[in-house]
N, C-alpha and C positions, 0 to 999 in steps of 0.2 A: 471886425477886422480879424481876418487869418495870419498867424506867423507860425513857423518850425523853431523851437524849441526843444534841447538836447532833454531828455527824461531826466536828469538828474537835477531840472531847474523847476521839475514840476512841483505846485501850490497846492493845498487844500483850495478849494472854491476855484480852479481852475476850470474850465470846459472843454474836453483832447475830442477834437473834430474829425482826426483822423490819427491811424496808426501803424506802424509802417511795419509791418507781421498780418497774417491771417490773425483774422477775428477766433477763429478756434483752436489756436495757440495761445489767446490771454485770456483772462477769469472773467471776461465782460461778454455780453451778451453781443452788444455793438461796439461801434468804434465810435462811436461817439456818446460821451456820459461826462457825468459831474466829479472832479476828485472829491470825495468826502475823508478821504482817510487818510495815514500813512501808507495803511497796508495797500490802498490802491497802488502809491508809487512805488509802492516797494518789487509790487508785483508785477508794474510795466518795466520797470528796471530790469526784472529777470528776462523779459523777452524782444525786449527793441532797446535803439539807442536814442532815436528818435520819436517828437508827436508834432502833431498841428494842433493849435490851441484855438478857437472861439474866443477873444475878448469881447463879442456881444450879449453873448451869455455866458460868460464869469470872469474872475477876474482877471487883470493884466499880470504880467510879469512882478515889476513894481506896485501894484496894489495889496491893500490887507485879504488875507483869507474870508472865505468866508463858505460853512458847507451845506449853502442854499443861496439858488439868484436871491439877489435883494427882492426882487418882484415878490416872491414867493414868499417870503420873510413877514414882508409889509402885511400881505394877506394873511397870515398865520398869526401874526400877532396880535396878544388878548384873546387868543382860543388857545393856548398852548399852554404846557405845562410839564413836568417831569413825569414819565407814565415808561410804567413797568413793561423795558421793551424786549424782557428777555421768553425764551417760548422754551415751553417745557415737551418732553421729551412723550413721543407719541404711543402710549404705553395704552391696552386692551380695556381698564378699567376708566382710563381717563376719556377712551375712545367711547364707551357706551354709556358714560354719563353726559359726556354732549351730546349722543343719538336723541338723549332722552329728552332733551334741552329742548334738540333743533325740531324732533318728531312733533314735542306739545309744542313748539311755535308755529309748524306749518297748519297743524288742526285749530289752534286757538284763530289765528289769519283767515282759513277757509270760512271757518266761521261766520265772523267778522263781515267778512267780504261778501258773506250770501246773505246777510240781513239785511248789509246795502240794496242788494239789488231786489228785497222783498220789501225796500221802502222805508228801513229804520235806518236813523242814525249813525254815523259811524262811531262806536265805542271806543270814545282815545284814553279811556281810563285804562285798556285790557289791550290794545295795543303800545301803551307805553310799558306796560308790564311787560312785555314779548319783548321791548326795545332792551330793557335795561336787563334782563335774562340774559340775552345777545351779546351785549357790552360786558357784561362781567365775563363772560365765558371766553371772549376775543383774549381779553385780556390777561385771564389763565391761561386759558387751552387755545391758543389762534392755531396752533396745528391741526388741533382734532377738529375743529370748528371746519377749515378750511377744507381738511380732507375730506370731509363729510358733504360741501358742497359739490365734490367730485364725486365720490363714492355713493350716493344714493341716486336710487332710480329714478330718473327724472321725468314727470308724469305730464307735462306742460300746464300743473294748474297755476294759477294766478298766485296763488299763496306760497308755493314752495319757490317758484320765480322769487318773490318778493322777499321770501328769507336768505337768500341764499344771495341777492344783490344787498342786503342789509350785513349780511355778513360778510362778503368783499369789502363793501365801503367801511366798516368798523375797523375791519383788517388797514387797510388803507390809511386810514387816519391815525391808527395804532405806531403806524409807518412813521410819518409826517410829523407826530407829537401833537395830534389836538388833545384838549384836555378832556377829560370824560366828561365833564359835563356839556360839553358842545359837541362830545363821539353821541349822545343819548338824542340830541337836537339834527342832526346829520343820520344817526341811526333813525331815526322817527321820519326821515322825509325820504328815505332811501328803499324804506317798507312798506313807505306809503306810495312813491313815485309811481307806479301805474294803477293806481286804486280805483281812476274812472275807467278803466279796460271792464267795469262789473257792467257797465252802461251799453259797451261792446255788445252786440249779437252775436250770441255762442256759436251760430249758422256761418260766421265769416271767421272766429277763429277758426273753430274747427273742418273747416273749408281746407281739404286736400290741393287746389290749385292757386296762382296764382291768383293773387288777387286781383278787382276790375278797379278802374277808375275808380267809381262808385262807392266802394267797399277802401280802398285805401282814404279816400276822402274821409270815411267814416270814423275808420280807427285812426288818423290823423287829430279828431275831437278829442281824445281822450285825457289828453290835459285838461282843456275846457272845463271836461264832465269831473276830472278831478277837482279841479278847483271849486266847483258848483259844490260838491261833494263834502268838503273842508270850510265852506264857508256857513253850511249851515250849523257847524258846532261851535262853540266857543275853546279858546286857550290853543289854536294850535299858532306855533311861532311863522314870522313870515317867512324866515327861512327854507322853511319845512312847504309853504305854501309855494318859493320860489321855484324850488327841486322840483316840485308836480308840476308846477305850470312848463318849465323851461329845460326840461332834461335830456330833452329832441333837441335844442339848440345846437347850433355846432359854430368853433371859433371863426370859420371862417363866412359866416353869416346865411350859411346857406341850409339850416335847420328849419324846425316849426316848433312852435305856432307864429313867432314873431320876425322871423330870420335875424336874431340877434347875435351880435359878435363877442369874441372872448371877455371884449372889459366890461360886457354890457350886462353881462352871469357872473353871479358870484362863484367862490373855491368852492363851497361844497357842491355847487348845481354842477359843475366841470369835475366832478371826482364820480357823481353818479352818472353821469352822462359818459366815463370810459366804464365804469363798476356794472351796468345794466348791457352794454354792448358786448362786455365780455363774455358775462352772462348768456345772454344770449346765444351766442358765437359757439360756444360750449356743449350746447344741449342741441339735440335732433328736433330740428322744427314741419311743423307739415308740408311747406314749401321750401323751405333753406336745409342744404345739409349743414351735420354737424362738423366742430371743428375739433384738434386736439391743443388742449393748454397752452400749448408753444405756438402752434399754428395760430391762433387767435391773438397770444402777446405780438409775434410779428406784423400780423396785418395790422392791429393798432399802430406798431412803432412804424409803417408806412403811414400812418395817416396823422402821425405829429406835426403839428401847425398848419391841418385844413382843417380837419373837422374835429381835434383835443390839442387839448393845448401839451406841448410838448415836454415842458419840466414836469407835470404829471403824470403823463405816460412816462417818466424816465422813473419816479416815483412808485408808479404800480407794479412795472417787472421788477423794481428791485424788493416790492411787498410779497409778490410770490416767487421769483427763483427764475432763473432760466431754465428749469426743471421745475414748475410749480408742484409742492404739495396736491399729491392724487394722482400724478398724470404714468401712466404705463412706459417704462421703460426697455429694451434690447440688451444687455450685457453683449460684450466681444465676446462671451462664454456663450452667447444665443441663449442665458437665464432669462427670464422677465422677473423684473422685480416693479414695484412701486416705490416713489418719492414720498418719503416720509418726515423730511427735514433736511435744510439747506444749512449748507457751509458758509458762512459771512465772508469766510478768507478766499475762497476757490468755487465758485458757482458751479462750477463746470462740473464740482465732483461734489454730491450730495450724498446724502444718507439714504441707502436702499432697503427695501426688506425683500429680499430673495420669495418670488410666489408662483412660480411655476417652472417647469421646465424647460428645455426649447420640445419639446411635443407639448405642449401649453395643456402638460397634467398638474393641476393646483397640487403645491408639498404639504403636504403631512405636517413638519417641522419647519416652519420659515427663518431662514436667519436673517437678519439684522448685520446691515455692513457699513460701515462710514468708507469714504472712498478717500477721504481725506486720511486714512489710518495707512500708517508703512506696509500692515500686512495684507491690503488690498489694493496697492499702489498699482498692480498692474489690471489692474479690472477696470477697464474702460465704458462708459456710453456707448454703444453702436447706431443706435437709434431710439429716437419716441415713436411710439407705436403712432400712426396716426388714427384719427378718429372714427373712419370707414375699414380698417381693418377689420376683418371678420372673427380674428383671436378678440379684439380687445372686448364686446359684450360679454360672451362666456365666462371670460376672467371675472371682469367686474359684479359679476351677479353671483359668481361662487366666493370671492372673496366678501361679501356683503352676506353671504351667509354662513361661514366660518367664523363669522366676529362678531356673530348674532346681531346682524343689525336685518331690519325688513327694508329690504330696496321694494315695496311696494308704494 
């Protein structure tokens, strides 16, 4: 049920469906989200008088707070725990000790993954090692982790996919409060999730057109071939087995391999199944263009409650920013800078690092700007660069080599 409710009535655990200001007037992405805080109301206070509430999803007027649907709660429960949600500050030395992290995780993967397909085993001794590398580092460094999945060159092999959805979903659950011992059980089926794509013929990945019937059928198996894959080893969790088989699913039953619906997938298969699409979404594919950071959080947040479920999707933009970490930005000054770290209090205004000009000459001396700070109050976002602009490669690959990192 919908009702209008004055702002100053608003709850923690409320759901504001609508709001009566443009959306790029308040700190929210959409006008539609979860109160979790004071500082939310505090901050619709400053720009409406009124909201529309959702009492389907969250609470009534009269009911207790609460700053998670119950749904959500119930699932989370017995995987949670107190976990260190605070993120440290995106500093050069912090930056190329997770290059170092993520570089030997994508080589250890490649690996891995090519033994498979030469007939050996999969080694879950040496990728649970890559797992728990991962998980420590999330939970240090989730900035540099995260920026790194934007910032390096993205080559389409199987393994750097596969880290880089491992590290979203880590990040995610980092979000959410699962405990690290079930982030390591989630992180293992998230790295593993296209692991039958070895089984793929390299002739149709790397297939420059449209795929035929024939060939979409094919790589349609590749859960199957996952599962096949996972069964010949011992100790891997079902969990871990569910994520490979059912990650294609979508809530509104119209996924594969099984057309199964939201209650019929467990939380973590529905975290990797938005963590892999976004992925996706992100990087230049041989037949899909690519997308930019924003542009792919929105098209999910249209596809909340057909194909993800939708207090997850509310979940993941609020794990990476309406400005996610990595993504190229426009100053009203026509600077580009990059998203280096988000403002919990004001989304809208993140922390930048000034990296090029408006003639997109990379600076010499980059600063460092919080937008949330009085002395930058009038430096606005103009735009995110989108993902086919023809600045944003150039950037991306001199800034990856000013930071010594190899975008090979």
């Amino acid at each position: 049920m919908k009702k209008k409710i004055p702002v100053k009535d608003l709850k923690i655990g409320m759901f504001v469906c609508a709001v009566e200001t443009h959306w790029l007037k308040t700190p929210f992405l959409f006008h539609a989200f979860l109160i979790e805080s004071q500082q939310h109301i505090k901050k619709l206070i400053q720009c409406c008088r009124q909201v529309t509430i959702d009492t389907t999803k969250g609470t009534n007027v009269h009911e207790e707070n609460n700053t998670l649907t119950k749904q959500l709660i119930e699932e989370v429960k017995g995987k949670t725990e107190p976990v260190n949600k605070s993120v440290s500050p995106l500093h050069k030395k912090t930056l190329q000790a997770s290059e170092s992290i993520y570089s030997k995780s994508v080589s250890i993967l490649s690996g891995i993954f090519q033994d498979i397909r030469f007939g050996q085993s999969l080694n879950t001794a040496s990728v649970r090692r890559v797992v728990e590398d991962l998980t420590s580092n999330i939970i240090s460094n989730e900035n540099a982790m995260l920026y790194l999945t934007q910032m390096k060159k993205k080559n389409n092999s199987l393994a750097q996919k596969s880290v880089n959805v491992c590290i979203l979903t880590l990040a995610f659950a980092k979000q959410i409060g699962i405990a690290k011992s079930k982030m390591k059980i989630l992180g293992l089926g998230a790295i593993l999730h296209d692991v039958g794509m070895v089984y793929v013929s390299q002739d149709i990945l790397k297939n420059g057109q449209q795929l035929t019937q024939l060939q979409r059928k094919m790589v349609k198996k590749h859960p199957e071939f996952g599962i096949d894959i996972l069964n010949k080893v011992s100790g891997i969790p079902e969990e871990v087995k569910e994520i490979v088989l059912c990650h294609h699913e979508r809530c509104n039953g119209q996924g594969y391999p099984r057309g199964l619906k939201a209650k019929e997938v467990s939380l973590f298969t529905r975290m990797v199944a938005i963590t892999s699409v976004y992925e996706a979404m992100t990087r230049e594919r041989l037949y899909q263009q690519e997308y930019s950071p924003i542009e792919t959080l929105k098209s999910l947040y249209t596809k909340r409650n057909k194909d993800f479920d939708a207090r997850l999707i509310e979940k993941f933009i609020h794990t990476l920013g309406i400005y996610p970490i990595g993504c190229l930005v426009e100053t009203c000054q026509k600077e580009i800078a990059i998203v280096i770290e988000n403002n919990s209090t004001d989304r809208l205004r993140p922390v930048l690092e000034l990296v090029a000009d408006k003639d997109c000459n990379i600076l010499d001396s980059r600063k460092v700007i919080n937008l949330c700070d009085k002395p930058f109050s009038k430096i606005k976002i103009r735009s995110v660069m989108a993902a086919k602009d023809p600045r944003v490669a150039p950037i991306l690959e001199q800034l990856g080599k000013t930071i010594n990192l190899d975008t090979a």
